[in-house]
C-alpha positions as CSV (number, residue, x, y, z in Angstrom):
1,X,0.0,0.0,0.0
2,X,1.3,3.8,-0.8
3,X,-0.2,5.2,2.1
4,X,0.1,3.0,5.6
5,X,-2.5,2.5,8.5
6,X,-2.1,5.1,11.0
7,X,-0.1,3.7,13.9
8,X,-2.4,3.6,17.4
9,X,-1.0,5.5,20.1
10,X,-1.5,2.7,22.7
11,X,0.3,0.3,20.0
12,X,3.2,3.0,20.0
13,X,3.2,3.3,23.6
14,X,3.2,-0.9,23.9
15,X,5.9,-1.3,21.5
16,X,8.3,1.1,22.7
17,X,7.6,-0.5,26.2
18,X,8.4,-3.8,25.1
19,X,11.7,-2.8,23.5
20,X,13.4,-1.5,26.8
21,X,11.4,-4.6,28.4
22,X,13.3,-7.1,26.0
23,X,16.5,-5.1,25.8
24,X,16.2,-6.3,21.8
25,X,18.2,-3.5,19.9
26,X,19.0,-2.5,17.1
27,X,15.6,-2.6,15.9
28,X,14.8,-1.3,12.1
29,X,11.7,-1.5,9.9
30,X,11.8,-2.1,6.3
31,X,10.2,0.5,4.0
32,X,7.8,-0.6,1.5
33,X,8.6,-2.5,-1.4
34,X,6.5,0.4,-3.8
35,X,8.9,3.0,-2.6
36,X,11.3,3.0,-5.7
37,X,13.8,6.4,-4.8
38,X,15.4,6.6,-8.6
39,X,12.1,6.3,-10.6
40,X,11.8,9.5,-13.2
41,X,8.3,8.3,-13.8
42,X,6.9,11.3,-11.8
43,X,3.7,10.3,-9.8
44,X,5.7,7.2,-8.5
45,X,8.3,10.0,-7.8
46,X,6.4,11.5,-5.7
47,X,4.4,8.7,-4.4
48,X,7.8,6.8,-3.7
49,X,8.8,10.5,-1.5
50,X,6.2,10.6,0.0
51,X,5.8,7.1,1.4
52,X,9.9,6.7,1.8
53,X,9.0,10.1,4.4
54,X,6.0,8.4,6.0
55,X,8.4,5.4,7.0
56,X,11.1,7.9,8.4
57,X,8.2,8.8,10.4
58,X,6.8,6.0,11.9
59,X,10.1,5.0,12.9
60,X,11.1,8.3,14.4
61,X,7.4,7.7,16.5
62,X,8.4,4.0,17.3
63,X,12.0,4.6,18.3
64,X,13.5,2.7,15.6
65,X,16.7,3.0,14.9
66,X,16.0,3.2,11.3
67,X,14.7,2.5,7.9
68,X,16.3,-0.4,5.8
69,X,15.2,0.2,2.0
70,X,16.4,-0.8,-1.3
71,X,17.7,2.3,-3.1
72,X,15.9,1.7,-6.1
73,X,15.5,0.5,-9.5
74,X,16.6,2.7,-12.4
75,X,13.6,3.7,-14.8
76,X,15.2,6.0,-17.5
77,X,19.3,6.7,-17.8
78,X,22.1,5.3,-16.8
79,X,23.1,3.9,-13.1
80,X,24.6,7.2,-12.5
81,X,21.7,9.1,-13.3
82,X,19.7,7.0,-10.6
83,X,22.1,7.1,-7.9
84,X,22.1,10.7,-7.9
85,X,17.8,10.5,-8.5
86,X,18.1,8.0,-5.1
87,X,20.0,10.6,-3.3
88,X,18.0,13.9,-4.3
89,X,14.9,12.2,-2.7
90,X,16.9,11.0,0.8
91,X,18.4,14.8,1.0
92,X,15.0,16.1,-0.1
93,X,13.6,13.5,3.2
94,X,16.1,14.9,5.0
95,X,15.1,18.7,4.6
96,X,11.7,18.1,5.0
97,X,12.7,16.2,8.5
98,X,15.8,18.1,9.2
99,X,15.7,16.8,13.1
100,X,14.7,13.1,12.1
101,X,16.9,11.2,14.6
102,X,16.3,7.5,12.7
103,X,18.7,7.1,10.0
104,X,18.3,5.6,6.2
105,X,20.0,2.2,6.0
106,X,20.5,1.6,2.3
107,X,20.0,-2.1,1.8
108,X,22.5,-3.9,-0.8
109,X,20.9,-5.7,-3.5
110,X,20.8,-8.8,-5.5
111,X,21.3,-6.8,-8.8
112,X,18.7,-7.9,-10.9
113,X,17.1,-5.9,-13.9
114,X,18.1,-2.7,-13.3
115,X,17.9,-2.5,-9.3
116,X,20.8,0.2,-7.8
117,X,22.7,-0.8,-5.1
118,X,24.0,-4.1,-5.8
119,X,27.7,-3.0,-5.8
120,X,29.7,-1.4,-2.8
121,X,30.5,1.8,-5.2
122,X,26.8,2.6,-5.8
123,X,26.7,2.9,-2.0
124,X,29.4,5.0,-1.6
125,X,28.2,6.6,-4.5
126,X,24.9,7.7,-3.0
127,X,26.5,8.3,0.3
128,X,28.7,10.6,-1.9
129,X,26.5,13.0,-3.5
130,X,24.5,13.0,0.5
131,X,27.9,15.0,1.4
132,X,29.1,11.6,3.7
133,X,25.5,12.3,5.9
134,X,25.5,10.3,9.1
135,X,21.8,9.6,8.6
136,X,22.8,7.5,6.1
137,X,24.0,3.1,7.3
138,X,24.3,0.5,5.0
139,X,22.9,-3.0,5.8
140,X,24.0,-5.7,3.9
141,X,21.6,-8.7,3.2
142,X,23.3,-11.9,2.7
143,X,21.3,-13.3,0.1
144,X,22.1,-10.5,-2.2
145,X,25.5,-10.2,-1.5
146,X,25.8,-14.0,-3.1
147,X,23.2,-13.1,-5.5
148,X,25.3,-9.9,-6.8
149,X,28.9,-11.9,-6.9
150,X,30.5,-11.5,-3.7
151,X,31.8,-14.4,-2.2
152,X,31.2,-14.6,1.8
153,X,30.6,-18.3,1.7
154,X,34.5,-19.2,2.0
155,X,36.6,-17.5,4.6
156,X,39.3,-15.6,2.2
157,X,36.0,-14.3,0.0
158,X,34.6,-13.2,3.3
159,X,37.9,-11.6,4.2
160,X,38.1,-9.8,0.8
161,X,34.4,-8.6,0.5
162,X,34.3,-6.7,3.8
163,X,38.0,-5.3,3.1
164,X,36.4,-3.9,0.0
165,X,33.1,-2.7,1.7
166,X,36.0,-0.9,4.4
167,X,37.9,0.7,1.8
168,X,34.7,1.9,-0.4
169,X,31.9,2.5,2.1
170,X,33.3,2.4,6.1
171,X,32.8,-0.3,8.2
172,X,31.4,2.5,10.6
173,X,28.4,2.8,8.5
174,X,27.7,-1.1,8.5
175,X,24.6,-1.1,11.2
């Protein structure tokens, strides 16, 4: 769904309570699958803004410590053109919530069809043109890290594939 049921303050209020009860943390939604940040198809543009800002703020009112979401799948232009779509609509997120405490944790991707994201430089890339913001983490699904070529499944190809995600992203921004 583009627009998402409004959360019930008790629910809120539960939640949060249950967080500090379990001592679980981090914890992180997932935005919406819909949401695609590097569209230039402009009503999902600004459907896709609008939602991505929705989920900022339900996990600012929840406490979350962010938003995991894929970056996005190119529409029109090359990869470069959609990175730099993906981060005009985080910086544009970002001034609309300029005090927005839960950060944007761009999720690597499997790489298929013309999804963004699947390499380390398209995150660092995007990270990049959001002038190194520390709203911005990176979480890194498993799955697609196999699925896009990198090789975690032996120990040297684990070795090598976080010494590159170091040296191109920062292990600081690994949440």
């Amino acid at each position: 769904r583009w627009v998402a049921k409004p959360l019930d303050p008790g629910d809120v209020t539960a939640f949060r309570t249950r967080i500090v009860e379990t001592g679980i943390t981090p914890v992180v939604s997932h935005a919406s699958y819909l949401i695609n940040l590097a569209t230039t198809v402009s009503t999902l543009r600004e459907q896709s803004i609008a939602a991505f800002i929705d989920e900022l703020d339900r996990a600012e009112t929840l406490g979350l410590m962010g938003v995991v979401i894929h970056p996005g799948t190119c529409t029109a232009g090359d990869e470069d053109d959609g990175l730099r779509l993906i981060a005009e609509a985080i910086a544009q997120a970002f001034r609309e919530r300029p005090r927005g405490a839960a950060l944007v944790l761009l999720e690597h991707t499997a790489g298929q069809g013309r999804t963004l994201g699947y390499r380390f430089e398209h995150l660092a890339t995007i990270i990049a043109h959001l002038e190194g913001s520390p709203r911005v983490g990176i979480c890194l699904d498993t799955c697609h890290l196999l699925a896009s070529g990198y090789d975690i499944a032996s120990a040297s190809g684990y070795e090598q594939t976080f010494d590159t995600f170091d040296r191109t992203v920062g292990i600081a921004r690994l949440k």
